[in-house]
Every structure is written in C-alpha cells, then in structure tokens.
Biopython code that builds the backbone (N, CA, C, O; Angstrom):
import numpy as np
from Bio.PDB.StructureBuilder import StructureBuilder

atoms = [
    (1, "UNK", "N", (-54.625, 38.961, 56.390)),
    (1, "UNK", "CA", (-55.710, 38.031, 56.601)),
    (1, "UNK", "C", (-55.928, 37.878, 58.109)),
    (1, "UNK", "O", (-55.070, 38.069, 58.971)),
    (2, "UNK", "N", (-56.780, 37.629, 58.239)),
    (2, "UNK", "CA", (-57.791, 37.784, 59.732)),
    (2, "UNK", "C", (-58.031, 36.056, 59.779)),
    (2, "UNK", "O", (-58.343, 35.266, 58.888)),
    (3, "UNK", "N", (-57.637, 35.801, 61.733)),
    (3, "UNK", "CA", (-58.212, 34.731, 62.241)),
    (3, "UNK", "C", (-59.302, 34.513, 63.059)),
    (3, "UNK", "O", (-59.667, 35.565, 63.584)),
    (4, "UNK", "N", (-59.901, 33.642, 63.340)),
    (4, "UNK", "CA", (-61.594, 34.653, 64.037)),
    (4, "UNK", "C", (-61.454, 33.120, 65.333)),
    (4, "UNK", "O", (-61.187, 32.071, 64.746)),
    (5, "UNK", "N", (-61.573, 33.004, 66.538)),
    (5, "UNK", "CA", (-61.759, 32.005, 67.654)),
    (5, "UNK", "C", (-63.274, 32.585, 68.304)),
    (5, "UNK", "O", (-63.310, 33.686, 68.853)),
    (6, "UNK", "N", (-64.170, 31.956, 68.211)),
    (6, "UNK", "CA", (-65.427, 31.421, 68.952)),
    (6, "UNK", "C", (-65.210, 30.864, 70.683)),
    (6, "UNK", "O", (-64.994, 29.695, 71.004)),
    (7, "UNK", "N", (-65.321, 31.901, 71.524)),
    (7, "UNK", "CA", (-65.336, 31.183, 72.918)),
    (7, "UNK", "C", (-66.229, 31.171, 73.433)),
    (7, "UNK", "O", (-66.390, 32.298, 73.902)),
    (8, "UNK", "N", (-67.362, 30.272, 73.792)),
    (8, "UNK", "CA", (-68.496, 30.155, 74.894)),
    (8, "UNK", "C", (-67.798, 29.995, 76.310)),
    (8, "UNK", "O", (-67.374, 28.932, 76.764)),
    (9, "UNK", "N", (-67.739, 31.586, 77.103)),
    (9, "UNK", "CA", (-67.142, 31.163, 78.633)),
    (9, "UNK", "C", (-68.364, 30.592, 79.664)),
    (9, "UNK", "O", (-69.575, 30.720, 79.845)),
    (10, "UNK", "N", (-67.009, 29.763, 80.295)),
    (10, "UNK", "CA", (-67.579, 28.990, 81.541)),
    (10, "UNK", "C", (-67.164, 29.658, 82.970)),
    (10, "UNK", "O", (-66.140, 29.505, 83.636)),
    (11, "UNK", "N", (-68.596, 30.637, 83.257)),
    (11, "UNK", "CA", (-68.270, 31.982, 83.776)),
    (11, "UNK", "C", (-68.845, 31.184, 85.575)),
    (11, "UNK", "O", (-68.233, 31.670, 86.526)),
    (12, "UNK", "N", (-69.751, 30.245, 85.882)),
    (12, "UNK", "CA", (-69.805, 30.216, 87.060)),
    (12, "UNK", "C", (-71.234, 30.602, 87.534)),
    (12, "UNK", "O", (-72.270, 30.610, 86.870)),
    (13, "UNK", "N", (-71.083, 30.852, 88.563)),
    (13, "UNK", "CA", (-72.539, 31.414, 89.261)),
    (13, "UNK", "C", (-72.189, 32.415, 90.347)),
    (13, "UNK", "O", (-73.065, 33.082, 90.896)),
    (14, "UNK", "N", (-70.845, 32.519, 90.668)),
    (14, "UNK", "CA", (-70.559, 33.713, 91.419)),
    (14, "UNK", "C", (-68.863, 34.277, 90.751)),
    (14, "UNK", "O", (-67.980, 33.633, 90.184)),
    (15, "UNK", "N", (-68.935, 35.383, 91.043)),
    (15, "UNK", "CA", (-67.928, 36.430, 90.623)),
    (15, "UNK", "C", (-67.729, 36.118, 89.354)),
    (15, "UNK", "O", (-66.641, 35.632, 89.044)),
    (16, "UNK", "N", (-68.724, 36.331, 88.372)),
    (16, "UNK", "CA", (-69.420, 36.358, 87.085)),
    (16, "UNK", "C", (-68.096, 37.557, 86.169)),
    (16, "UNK", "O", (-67.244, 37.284, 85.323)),
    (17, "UNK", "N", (-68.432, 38.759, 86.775)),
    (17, "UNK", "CA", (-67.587, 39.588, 86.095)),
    (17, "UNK", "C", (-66.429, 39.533, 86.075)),
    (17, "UNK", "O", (-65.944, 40.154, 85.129)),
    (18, "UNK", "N", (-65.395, 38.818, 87.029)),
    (18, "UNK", "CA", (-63.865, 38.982, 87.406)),
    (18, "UNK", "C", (-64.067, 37.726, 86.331)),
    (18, "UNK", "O", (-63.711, 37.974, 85.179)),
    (19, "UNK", "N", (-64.525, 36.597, 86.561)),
    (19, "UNK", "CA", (-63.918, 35.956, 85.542)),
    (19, "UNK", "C", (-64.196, 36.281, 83.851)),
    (19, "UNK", "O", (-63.565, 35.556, 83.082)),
    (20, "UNK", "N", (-64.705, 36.869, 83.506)),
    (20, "UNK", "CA", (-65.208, 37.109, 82.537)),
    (20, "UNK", "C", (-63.662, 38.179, 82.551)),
    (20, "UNK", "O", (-62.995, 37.973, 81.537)),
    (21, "UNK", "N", (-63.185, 38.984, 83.280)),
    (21, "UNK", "CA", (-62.186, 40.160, 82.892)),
    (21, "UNK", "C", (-60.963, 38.913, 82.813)),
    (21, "UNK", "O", (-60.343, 38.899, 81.750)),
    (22, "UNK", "N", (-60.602, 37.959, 83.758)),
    (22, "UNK", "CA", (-59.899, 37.011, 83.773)),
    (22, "UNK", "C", (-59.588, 36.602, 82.361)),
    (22, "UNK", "O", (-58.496, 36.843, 81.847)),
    (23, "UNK", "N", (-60.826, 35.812, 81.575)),
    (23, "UNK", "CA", (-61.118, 35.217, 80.065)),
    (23, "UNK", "C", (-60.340, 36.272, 78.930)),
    (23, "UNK", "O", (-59.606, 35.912, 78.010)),
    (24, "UNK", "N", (-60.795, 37.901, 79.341)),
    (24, "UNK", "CA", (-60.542, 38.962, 78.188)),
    (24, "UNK", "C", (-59.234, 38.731, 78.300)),
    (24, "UNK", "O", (-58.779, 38.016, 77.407)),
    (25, "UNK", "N", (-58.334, 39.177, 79.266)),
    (25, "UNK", "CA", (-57.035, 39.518, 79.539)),
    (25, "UNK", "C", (-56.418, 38.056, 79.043)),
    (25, "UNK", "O", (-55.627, 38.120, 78.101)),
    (26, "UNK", "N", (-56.708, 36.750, 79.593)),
    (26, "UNK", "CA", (-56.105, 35.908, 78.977)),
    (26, "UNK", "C", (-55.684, 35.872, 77.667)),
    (26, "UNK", "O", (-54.469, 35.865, 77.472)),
    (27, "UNK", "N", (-56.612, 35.842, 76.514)),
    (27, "UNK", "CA", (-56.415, 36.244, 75.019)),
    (27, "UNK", "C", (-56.191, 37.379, 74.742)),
    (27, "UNK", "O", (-56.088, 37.736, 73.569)),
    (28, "UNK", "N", (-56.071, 38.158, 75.707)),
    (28, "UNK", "CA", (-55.493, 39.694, 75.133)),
    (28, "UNK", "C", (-53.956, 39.583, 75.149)),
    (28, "UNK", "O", (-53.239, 40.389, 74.555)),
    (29, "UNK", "N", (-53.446, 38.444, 75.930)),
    (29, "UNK", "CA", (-52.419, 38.346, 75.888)),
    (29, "UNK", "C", (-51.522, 37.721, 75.127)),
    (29, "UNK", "O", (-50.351, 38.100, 75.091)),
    (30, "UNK", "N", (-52.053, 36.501, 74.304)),
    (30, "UNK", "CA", (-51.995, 35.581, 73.661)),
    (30, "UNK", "C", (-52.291, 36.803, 72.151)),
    (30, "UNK", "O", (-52.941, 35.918, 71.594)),
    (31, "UNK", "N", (-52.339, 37.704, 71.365)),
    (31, "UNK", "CA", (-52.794, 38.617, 71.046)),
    (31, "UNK", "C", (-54.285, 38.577, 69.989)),
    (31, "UNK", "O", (-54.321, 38.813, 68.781)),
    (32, "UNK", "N", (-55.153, 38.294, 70.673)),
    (32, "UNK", "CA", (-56.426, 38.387, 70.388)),
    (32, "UNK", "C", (-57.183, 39.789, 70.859)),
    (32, "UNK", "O", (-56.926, 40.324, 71.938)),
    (33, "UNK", "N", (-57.883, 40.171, 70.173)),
    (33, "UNK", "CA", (-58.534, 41.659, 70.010)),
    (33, "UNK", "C", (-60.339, 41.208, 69.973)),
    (33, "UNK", "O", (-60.760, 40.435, 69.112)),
    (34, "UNK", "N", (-61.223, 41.807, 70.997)),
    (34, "UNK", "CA", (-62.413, 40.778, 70.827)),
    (34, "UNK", "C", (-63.335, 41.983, 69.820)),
    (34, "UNK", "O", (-63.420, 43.211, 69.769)),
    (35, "UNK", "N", (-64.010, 40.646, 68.999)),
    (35, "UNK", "CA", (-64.715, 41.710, 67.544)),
    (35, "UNK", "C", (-66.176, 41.707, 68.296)),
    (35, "UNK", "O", (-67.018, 42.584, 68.103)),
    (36, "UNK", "N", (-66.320, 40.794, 69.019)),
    (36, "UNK", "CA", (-68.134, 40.780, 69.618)),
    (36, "UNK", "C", (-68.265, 39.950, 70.495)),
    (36, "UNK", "O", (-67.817, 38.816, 70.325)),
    (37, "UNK", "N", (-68.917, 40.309, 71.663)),
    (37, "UNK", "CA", (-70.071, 39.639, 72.649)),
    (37, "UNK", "C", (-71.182, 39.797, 72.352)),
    (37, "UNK", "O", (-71.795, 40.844, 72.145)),
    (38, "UNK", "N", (-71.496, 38.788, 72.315)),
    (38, "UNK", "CA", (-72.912, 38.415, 72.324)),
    (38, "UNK", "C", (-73.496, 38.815, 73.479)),
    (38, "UNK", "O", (-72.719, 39.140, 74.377)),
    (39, "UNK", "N", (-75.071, 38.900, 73.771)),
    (39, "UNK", "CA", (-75.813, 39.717, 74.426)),
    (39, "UNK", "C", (-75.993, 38.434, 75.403)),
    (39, "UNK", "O", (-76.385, 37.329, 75.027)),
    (40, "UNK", "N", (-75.444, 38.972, 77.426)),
    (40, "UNK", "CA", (-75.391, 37.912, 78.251)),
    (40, "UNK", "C", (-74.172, 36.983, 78.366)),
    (40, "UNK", "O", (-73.958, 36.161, 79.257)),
    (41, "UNK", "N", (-73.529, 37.228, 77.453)),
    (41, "UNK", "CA", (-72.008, 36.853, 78.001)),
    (41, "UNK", "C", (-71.899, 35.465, 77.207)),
    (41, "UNK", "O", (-71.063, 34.599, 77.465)),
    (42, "UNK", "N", (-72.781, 35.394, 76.296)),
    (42, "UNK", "CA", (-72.998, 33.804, 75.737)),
    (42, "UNK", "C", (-71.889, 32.968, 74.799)),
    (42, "UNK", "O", (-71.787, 31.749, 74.655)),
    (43, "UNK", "N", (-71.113, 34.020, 74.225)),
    (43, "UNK", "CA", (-69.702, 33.465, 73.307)),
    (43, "UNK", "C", (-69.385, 34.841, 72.827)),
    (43, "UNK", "O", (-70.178, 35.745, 72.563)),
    (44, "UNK", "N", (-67.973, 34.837, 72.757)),
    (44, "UNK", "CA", (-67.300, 35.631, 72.167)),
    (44, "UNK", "C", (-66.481, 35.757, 70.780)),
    (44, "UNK", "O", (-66.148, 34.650, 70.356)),
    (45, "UNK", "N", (-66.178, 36.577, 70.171)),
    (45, "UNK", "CA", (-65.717, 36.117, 69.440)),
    (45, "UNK", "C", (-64.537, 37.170, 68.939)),
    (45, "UNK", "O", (-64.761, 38.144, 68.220)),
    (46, "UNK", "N", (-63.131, 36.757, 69.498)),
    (46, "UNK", "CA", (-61.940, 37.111, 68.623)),
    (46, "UNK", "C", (-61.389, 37.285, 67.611)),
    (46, "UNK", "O", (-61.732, 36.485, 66.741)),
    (47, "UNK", "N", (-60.456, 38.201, 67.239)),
    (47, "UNK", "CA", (-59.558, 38.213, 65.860)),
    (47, "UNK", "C", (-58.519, 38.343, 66.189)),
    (47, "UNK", "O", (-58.345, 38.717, 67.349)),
    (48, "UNK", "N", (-57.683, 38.165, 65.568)),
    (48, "UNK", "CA", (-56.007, 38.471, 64.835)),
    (48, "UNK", "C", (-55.856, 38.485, 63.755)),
    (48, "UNK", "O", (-56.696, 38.090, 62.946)),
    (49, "UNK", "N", (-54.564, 39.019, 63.427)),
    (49, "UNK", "CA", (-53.940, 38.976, 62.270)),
    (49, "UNK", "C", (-53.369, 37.441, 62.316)),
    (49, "UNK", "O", (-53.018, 36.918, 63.374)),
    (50, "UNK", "N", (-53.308, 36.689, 60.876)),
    (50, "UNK", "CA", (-53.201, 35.228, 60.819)),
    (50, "UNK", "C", (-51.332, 35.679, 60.576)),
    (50, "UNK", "O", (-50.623, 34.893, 61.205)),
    (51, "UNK", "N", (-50.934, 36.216, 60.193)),
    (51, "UNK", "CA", (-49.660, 36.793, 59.855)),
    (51, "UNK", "C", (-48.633, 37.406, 60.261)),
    (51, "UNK", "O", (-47.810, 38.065, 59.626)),
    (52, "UNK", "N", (-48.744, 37.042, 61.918)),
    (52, "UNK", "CA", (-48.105, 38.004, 62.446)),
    (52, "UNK", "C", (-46.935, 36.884, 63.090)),
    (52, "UNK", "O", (-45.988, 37.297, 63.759)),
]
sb = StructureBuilder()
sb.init_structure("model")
sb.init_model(0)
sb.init_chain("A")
sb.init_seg("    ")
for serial, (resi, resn, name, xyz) in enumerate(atoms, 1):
    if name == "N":
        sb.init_residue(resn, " ", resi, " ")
    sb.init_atom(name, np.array(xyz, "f"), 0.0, 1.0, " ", f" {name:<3s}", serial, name[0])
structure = sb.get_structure()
C-alpha cells in the first residue's frame, strides 16, 4: 500500500531552483519518491510505501 503527501513549496523570489532541489532532496531522504509536479512548481506530490 502506497502513501501519497501533497506539498505546495514556499520557493521565494530568488534562487527559485536551489531551493526547489533543497525541498526534493529533503523528502528524498526521509524516503519519499515524487509521483508529480504540477506545471510551475505549484505542489508536489509524493509516495511511499506505507509499509516499510
């Protein structure tokens, strides 16, 4: 079974992209795998395994 987290990032108005790589790597670490961005960086949305 699959867990799904909804993140709308709070990316800034300058160095837009580093934090945005900042956001990925954070939950990549925590072990989240991202299933979709939305078009413009508007929310993301993660999975895992609920079972691990």
């Amino acid at each position: 079974m699959k867990e799904y987290k909804v993140v709308v990032p709070k990316l800034g108005l300058r160095n837009r992209t580093k934090h945005f790589e900042d956001l990925l790597n954070q939950y990549s670490r925590e072990g989240w795998t991202v299933n979709t961005i939305t078009q413009g960086w508007g929310s993301v949305i993660f999975e895992r395994d609920k079972n691990r």
